[in-house]
C-alpha positions, 0 to 999 in steps of 0.5 A, a space after each residue: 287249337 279249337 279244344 281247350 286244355 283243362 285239369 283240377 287243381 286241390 288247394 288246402 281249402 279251394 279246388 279250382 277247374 283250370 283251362 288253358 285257351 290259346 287264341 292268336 299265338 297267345 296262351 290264355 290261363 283262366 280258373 273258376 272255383 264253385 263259388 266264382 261265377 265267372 273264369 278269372 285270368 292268372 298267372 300261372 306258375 312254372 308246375 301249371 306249365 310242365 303239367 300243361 307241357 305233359 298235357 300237351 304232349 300227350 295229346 299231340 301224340 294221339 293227334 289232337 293238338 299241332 305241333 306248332 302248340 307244342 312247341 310254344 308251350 315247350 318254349 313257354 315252358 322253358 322260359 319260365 323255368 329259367 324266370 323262376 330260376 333266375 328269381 330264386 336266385 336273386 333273392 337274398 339269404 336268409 339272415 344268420 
């Protein structure tokens, strides 16, 4: 897909721009802050991925990104929901 996918997200104290890449089969996560000069890699959450999935749907109904898009971020999507679910899971109570 030659267009980048990108939103803003509000912290407590910082904004940052974020843009999704895809490149190669591959989805590539950068974010930038007006202090940082240059976009810095991270990983994102399962929430970046379900507001990039909604994106993306809304844009592939208009015709701007490939189904074949589409169905990664869904996949992708998926895959870390179950992670995140998977790591809840896995830790252990809080003590009494």
């Amino acid at each position: 897909m030659r267009k980048t996918i990108g939103w803003q997200e509000k912290t407590d104290d910082l904004t940052y721009r974020i843009r999704v890449l895809f490149h190669g089969g591959h989805v590539l996560w950068r974010r930038i802050t007006k202090d940082m000069e240059r976009w810095a890699p991270f990983e994102p959450t399962p929430a970046h991925w379900q507001h990039l999935l909604e994106k993306t749907k809304r844009r592939y109904l208009r015709r701007q990104a490939p189904y074949k898009v589409l169905q990664l971020i869904e996949r992708l999507a998926a895959e870390a929901a179950a992670q995140d679910a998977t790591a809840q899971d896995a830790t252990p109570p809080p003590p009494p």
